[in-house]
N, C-alpha and C positions, 0 to 999 in steps of 0.2 A: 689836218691840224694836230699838234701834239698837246697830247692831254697828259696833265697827271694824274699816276692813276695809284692807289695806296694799296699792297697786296699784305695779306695775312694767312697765315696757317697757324693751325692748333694741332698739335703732334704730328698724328698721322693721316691728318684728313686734305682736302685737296688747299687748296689755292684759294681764298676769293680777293675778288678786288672789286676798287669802288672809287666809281669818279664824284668826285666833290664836286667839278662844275658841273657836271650834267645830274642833278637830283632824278632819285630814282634809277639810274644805269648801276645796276652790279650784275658779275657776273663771277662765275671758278673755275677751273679748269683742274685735271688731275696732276695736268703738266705745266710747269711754269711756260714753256713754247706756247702755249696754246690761249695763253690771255688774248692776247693782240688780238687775234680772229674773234675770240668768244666777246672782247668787248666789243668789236665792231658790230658783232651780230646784237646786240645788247642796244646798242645805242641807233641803227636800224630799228627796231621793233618798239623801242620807247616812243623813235619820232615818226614813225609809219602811221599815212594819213594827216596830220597834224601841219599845220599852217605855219606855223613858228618852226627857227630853224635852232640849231644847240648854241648856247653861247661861245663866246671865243674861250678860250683857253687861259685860267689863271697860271703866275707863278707858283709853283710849289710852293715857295718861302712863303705865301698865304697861308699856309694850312699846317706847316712844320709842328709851332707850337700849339695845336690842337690835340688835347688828351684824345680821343678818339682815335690819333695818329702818329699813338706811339708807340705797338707793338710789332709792325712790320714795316715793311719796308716801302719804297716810292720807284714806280718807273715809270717812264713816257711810253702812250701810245697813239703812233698817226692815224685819226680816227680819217675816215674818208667821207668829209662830209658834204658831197656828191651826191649821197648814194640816200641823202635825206634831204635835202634842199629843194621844195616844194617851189622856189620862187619863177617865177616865167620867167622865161628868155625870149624874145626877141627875135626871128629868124627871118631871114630873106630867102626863099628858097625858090626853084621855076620849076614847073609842072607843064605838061600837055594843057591845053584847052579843054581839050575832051575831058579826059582824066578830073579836072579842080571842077567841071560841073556834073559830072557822077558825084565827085565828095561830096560838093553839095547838096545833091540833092538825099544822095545817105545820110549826110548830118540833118540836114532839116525835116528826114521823116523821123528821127531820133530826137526832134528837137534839140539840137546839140550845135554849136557853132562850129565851124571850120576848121579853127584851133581844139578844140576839146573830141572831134571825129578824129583827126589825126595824131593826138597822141593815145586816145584810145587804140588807133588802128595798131600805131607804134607798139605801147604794153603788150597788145595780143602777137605778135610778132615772136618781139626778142622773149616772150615767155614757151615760144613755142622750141623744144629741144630738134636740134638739124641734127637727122640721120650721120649715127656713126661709123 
């Protein structure tokens, strides 16, 4: 989703910038290239853990005349908010027989449902780095 995002500098110092919908997201960068990523990482870490997901995106022309938003300047950035969105989905997925009563019984010495064993299984996975 594209956000606007208000960037400032003061002489020689880096970049910051700061999203109005998302309270509490700032982040700077030494390089103007480098916002887009830093805010991603920014708005990641705000909503990491957190059950609510960021709201949708205002227009800029919200925030134009806002004194707070008058010394620099305004650019969009596609936040990927994927990579924050806590909400279930829904899956249909087939498994061995074998297999879904091992999970089982892995999840329920964990005290853990079916669904919460396997996305657990999942995290530890794709956290795991494959041989380069």
């Amino acid at each position: 989703m594209l956000y606007p995002v208000y960037v400032h500098q003061q002489e020689d110092s880096a970049f910051g910038a700061i999203v109005p919908d998302l309270p509490g997201v700032h982040s700077a960068a030494d390089q103007l290239e480098e916002l887009p990523a830093m805010i991603q990482e920014a708005v990641e870490l705000m909503y990491d853990g957190e059950e609510k997901t960021p709201p949708p995106a205002s227009a800029v022309t919200a925030y134009l005349a806002q004194p707070q938003y008058q010394d620099g300047f305004w650019m969009f950035v596609d936040v990927d908010l994927t990579k924050v969105n806590t909400r279930a989905v829904r899956l249909n997925i087939s498994l061995p027989e074998h297999l879904v009563g091992k999970i089982d019984k892995a999840a329920a010495a964990r005290r853990m449902s079916r669904s919460a064993f396997l996305a657990m299984a999942a995290e530890h996975e794709l956290s795991i780095k494959p041989n380069a």
